[in-house]
FIDREN-381154 format. One record per residue: residue in one letter; z, y, x of N, C-alpha, C in turn. Coordinates in pm, whole numbers. Atoms other than C-alpha are relative to their C-alpha. Last residue first. Layout:
BEGIN
   residu       nZ       nY       nX      caZ      caY      caX       cZ       cY       cX
        A        Z        Y        X        Z        Y        X        Z        Y        X
...
//
This chain:
BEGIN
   residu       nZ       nY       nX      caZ      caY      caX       cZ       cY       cX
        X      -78      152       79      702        7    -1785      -42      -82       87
        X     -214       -4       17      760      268    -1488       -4     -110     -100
        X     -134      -43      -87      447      277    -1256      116      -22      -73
        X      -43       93      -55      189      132    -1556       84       12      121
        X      -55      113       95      272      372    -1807        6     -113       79
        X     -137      -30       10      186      667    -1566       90      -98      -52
        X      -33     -110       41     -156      522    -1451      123       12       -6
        X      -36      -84      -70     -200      152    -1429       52      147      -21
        X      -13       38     -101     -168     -198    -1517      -22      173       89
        X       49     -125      -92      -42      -78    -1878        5      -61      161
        X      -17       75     -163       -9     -448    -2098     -109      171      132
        X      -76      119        6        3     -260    -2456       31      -61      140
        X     -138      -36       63      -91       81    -2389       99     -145      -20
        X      -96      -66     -103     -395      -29    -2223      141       32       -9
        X       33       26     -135     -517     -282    -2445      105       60      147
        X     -168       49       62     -461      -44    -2752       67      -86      125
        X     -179      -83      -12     -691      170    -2576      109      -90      -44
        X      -12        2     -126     -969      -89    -2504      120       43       -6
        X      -80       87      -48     -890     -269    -2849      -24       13      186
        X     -162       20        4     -961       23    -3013       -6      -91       82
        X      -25     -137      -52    -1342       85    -2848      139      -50      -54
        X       20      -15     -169    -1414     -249    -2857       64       79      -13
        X      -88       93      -24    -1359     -277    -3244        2      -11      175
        X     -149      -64       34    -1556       50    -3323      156      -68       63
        X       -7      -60      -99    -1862     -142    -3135      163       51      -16
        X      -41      120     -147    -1800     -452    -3342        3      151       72
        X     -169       66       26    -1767     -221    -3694       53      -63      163
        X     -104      -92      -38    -2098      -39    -3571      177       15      -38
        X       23       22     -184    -2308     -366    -3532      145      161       30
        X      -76       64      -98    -2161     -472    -3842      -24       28      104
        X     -112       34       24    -2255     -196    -4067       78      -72      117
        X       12     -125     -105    -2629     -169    -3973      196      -12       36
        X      -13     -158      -52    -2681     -431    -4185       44       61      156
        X      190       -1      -24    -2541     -753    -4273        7      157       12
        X      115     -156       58    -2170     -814    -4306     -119      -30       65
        X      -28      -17      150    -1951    -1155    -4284     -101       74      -45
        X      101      123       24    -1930    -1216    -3907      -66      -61     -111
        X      103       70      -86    -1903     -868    -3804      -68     -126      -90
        X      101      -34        8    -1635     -844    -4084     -143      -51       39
        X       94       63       66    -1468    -1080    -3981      -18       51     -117
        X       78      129      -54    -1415     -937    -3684      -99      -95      -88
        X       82      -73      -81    -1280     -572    -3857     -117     -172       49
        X       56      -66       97     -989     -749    -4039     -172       11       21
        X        8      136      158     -856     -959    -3753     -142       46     -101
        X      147      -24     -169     -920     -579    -3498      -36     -171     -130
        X      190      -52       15     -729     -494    -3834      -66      -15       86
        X       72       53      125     -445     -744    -3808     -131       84       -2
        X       -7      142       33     -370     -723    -3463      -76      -56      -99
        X      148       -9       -3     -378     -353    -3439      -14     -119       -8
        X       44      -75      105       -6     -356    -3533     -160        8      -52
        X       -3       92      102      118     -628    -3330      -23       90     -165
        X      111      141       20      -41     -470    -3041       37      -82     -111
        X      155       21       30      111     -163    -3116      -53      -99      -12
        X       26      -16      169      477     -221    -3170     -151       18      -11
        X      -23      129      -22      590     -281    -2759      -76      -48     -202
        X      107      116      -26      430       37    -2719       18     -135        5
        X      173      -76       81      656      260    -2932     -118     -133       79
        X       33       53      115      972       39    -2826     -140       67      -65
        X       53      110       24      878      131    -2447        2     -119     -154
        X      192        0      -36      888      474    -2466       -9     -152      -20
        X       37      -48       94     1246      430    -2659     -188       25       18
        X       16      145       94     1384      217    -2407     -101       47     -134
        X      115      164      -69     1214      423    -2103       31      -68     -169
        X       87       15       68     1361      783    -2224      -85     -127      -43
        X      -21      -36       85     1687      796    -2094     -111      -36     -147
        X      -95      145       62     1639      590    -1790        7       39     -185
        X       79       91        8     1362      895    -1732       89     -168      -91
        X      123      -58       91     1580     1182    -1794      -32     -164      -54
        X      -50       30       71     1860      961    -1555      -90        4     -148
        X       77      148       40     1583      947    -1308      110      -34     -132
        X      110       31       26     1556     1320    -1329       10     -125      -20
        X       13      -72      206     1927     1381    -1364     -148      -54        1
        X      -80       73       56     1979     1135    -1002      -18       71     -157
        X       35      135       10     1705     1334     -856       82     -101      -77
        X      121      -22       43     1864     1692     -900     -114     -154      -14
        X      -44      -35      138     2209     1605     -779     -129       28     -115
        X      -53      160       85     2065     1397     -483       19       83     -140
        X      162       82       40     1828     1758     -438       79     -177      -12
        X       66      -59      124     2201     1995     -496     -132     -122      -29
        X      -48       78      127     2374     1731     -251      -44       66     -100
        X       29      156       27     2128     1797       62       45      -28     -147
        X      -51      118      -69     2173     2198        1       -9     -144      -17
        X      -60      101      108     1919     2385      -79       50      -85      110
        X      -81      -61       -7     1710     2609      204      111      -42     -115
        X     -138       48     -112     1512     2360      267      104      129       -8
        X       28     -118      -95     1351     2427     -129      126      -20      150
        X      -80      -19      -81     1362     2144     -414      -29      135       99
        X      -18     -161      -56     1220     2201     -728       40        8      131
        X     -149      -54      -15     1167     1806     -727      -22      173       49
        X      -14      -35     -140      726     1758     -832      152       46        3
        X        0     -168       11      710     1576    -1184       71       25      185
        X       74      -75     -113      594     1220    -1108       12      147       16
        X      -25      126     -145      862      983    -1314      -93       89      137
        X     -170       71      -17      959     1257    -1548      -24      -92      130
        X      -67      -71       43      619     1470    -1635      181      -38       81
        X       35      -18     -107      429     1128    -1573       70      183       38
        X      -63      114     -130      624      957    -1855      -50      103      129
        X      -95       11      -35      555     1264    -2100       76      -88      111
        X       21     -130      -71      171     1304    -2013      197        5       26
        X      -13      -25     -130      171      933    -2063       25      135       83
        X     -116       92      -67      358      908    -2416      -44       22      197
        X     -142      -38       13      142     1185    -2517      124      -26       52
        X       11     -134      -70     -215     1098    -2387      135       61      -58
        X       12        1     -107     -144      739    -2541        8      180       55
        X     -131       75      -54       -1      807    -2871      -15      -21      165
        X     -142      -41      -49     -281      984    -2902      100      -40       20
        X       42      -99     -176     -569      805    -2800      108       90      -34
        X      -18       34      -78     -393      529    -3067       -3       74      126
        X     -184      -38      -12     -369      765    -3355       41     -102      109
        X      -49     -116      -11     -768      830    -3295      143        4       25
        X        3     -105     -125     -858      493    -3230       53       95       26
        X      -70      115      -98     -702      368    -3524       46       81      101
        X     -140      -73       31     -828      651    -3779      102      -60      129
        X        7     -134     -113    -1210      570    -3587      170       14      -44
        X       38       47     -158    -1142      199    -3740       15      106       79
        X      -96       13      -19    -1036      314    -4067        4      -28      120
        X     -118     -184      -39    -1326      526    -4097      102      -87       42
        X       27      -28     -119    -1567      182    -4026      125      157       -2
        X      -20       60     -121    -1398       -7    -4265      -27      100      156
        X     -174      -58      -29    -1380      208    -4564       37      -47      149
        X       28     -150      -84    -1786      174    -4635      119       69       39
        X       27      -51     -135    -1698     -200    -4589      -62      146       -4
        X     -100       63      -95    -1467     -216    -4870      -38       22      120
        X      -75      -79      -14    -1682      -69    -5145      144      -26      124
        X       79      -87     -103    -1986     -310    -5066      117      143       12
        X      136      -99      169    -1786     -565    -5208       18      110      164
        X      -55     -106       60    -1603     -774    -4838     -117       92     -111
        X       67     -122      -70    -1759    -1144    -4719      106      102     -124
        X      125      -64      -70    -1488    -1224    -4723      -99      -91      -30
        X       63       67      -44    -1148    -1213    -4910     -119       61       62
        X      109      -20       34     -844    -1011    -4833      -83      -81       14
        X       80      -19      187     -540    -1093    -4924      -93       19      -32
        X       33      132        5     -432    -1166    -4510      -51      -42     -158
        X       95       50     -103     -507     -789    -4471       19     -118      -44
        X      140       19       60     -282     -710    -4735     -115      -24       67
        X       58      133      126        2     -921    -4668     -139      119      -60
        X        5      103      -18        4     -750    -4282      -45     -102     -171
        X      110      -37      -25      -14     -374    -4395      -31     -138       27
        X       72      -29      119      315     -326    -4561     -182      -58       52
        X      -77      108      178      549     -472    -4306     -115       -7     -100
        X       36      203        3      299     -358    -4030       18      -22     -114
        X      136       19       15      344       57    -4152      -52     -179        9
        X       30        9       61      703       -5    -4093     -107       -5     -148
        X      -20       88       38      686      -69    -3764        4      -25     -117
        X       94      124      -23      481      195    -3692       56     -108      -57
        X      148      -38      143      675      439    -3886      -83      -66       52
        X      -68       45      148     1029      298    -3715     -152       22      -97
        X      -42      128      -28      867      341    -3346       21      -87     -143
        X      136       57       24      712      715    -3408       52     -186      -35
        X       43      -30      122     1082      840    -3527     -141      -72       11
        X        0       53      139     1200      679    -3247      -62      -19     -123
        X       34      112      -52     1005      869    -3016       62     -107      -49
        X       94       75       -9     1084     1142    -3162     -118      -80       30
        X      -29       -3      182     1432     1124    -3209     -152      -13      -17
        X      -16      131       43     1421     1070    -2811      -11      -28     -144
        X       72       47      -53     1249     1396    -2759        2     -219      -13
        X      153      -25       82     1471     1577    -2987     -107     -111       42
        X      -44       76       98     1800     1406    -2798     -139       42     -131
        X       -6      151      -18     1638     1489    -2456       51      -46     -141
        X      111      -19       38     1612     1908    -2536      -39     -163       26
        X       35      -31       81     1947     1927    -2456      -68      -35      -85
        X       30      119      -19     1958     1777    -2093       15       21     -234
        X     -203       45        2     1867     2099    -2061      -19     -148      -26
        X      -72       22      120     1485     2193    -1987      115      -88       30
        X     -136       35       10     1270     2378    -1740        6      -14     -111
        X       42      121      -29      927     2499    -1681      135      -57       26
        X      127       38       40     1020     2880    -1681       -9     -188        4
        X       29      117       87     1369     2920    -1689     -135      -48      -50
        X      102       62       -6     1418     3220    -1446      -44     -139      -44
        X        8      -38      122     1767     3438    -1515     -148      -42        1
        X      -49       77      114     1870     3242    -1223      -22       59     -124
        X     -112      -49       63     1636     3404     -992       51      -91      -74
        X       58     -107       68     1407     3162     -794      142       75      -92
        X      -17      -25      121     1555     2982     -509      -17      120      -89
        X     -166      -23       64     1372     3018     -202       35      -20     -152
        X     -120       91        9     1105     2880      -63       84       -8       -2
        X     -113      -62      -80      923     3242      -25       96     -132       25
        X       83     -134      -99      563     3204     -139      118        0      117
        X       47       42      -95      672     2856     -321      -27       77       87
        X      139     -136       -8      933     3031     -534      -62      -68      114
        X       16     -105      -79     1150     2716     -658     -142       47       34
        X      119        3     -134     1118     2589     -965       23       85       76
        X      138       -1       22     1438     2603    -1218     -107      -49      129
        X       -2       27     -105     1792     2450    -1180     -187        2       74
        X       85      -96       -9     1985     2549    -1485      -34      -22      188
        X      -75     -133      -46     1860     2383    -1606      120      -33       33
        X      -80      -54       44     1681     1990    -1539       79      182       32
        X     -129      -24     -155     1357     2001    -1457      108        9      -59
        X     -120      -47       11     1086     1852    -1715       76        9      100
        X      -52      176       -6      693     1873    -1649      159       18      -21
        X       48       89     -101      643     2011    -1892      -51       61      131
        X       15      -77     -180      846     2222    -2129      -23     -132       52
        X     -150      -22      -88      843     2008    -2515      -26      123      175
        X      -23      -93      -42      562     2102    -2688      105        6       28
        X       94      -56     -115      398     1764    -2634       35      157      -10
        X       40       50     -140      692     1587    -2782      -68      118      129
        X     -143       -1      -51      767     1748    -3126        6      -27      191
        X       24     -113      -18      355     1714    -3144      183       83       51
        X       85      -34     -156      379     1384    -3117       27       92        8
        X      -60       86     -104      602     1314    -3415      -21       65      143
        X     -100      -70       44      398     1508    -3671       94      -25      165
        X       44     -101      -26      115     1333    -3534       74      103       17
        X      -48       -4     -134      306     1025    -3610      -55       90       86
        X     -127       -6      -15      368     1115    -3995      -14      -15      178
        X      -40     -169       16      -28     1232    -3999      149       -7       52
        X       93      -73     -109     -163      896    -3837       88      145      -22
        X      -59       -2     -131       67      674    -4044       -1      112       99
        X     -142      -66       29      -30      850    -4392       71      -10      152
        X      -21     -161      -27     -385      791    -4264       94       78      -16
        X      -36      -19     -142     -279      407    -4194      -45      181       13
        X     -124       61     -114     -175      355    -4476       -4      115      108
        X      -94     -121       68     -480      536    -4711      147      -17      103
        X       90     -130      -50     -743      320    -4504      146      110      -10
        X      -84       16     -162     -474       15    -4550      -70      121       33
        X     -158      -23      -41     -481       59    -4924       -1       26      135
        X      -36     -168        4     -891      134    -4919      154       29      -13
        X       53     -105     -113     -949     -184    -4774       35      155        8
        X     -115       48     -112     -725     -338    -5064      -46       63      166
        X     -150      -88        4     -869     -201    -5368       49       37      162
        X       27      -21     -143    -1247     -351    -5324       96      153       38
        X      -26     -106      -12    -1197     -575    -5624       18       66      166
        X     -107      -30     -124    -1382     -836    -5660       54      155        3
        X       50      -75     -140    -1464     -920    -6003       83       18       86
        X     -146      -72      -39    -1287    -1226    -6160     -119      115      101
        X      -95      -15      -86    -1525    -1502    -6238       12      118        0
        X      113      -75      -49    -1592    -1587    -6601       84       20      150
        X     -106      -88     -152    -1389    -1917    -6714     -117      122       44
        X        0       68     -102    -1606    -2089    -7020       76      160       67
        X       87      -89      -58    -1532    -2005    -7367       37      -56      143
        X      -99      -55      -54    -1395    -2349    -7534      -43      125      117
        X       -4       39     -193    -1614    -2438    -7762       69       94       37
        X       12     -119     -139    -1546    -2373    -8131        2      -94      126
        X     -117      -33      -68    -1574    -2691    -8377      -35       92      165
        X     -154     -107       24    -1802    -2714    -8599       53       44       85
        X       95     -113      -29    -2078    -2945    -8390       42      146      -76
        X       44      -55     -176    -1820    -3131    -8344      -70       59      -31
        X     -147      -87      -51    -1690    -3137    -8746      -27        7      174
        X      -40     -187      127    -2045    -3172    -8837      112       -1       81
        X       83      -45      -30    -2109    -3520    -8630        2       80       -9
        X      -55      -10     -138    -1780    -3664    -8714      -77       77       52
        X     -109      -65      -13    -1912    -3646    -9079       46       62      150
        X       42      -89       75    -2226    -3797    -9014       82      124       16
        X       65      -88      -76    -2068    -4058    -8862      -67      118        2
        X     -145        3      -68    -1841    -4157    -9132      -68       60      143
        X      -58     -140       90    -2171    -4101    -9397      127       40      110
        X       65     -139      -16    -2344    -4327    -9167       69       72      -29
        X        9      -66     -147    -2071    -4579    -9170      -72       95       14
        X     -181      -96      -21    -1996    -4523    -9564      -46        6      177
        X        8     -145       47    -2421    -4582    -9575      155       70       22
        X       92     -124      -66    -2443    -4887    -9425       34      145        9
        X     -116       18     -131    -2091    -5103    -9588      -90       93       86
        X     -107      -95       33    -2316    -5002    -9905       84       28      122
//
């Protein structure tokens, strides 16, 4: 009898487990392949707002002279009429030029803020919707890097190498008076040229990051043209950042 209640007590126990729901197991979490395409979308908002920017710049009058104190007439080395403002600008046309060059400085920097926690959010290897975003974002780089460059230098070399109107027929204190505005131009412009490139390298930072490991992550065709992409920015950025020559490297 004392047999059968234990069976029957096991028995029991037996049923109510084999009753009793299991606990659904954990599924994993697709990847989502959001976050490549945030910084794609970033940095093309960047590219347009500092395009915007540039372009304020490069149709400024180059190279700049201060008025009213135009080019003299090389045929005759005399001063050209005064109703002659070709290739000239006031000291005027310096508070645009600084605005933007600001204006690029504040939209880089605040492009990082946003762009840093999602790069470090991403895992790797990247879904296949991540690296067909990689390689555009890469040319978007380049692209708003070769400009920033060919802008900022056409303006530095414009100011630090633009030829003095002078003519010997000018008196000594008109060409001090004329050199002292040019390097003022220049003093004018330096802190603001040099917050734009002091903001790149800690901008490209994360995506050259991004981009690497890739490479070491992807298969295909993919990585060989992520690594090349990644050369190619980090020549220009490179330059802009530590300039050993050209216009950028004479004055920063």
């Amino acid at each position: 009898m004392q047999f059968f209640t234990l069976a029957l007590s096991a028995l029991t126990l037996s049923s109510t487990a084999l009753a009793a729901p299991t606990a659904p197991q954990q599924q994993p979490t697709p990847r989502s392949d959001s976050a490549v395409s945030s910084i794609l979308s970033l940095v093309g908002g960047v590219k347009s707002t500092v395009e915007q920017e540039l372009l304020t710049i490069s149709t400024s009058p180059f190279p700049l002279y201060p008025s009213p104190f135009p080019r003299a007439n090389p045929s005759t080395n005399s001063p050209p009429p005064a109703t002659l403002t070709t290739n000239t600008v006031t000291h005027e046309a310096l508070p645009a030029l600084s605005s933007a060059l600001s204006g690029i400085s504040t939209e880089l920097h605040s492009a990082l803020t946003t762009l840093v926690p999602l790069v470090t959010g991403i895992a790797f290897p990247l879904a296949d919707g991540e690296l067909q975003d990689v390689p555009a974002l890469l040319t978007d780089v380049k692209s708003l890097l070769a400009e920033i460059e060919g802008t900022v230098e056409k303006l530095v070399e414009s100011v630090a190498d633009g030829e003095l109107p002078f003519t010997l027929n000018w008196d000594c204190r008109m060409l001090m008076l004329m050199m002292a505005v040019l390097v003022d131009v220049l003093a004018t412009l330096k802190p603001e040229i040099k917050a734009v490139l002091d903001v790149v390298g800690p901008l490209v930072a994360p995506i050259v990051s991004l981009a690497e490991n890739v490479v070491v992550t992807a298969t295909g065709d993919v990585a060989g043209v992520v690594k090349a992409a990644v050369e190619d920015v980090e020549g220009i950025a490179g330059g802009l950042v530590k300039p050993v020559g050209g216009a950028l490297g004479k004055v920063l």
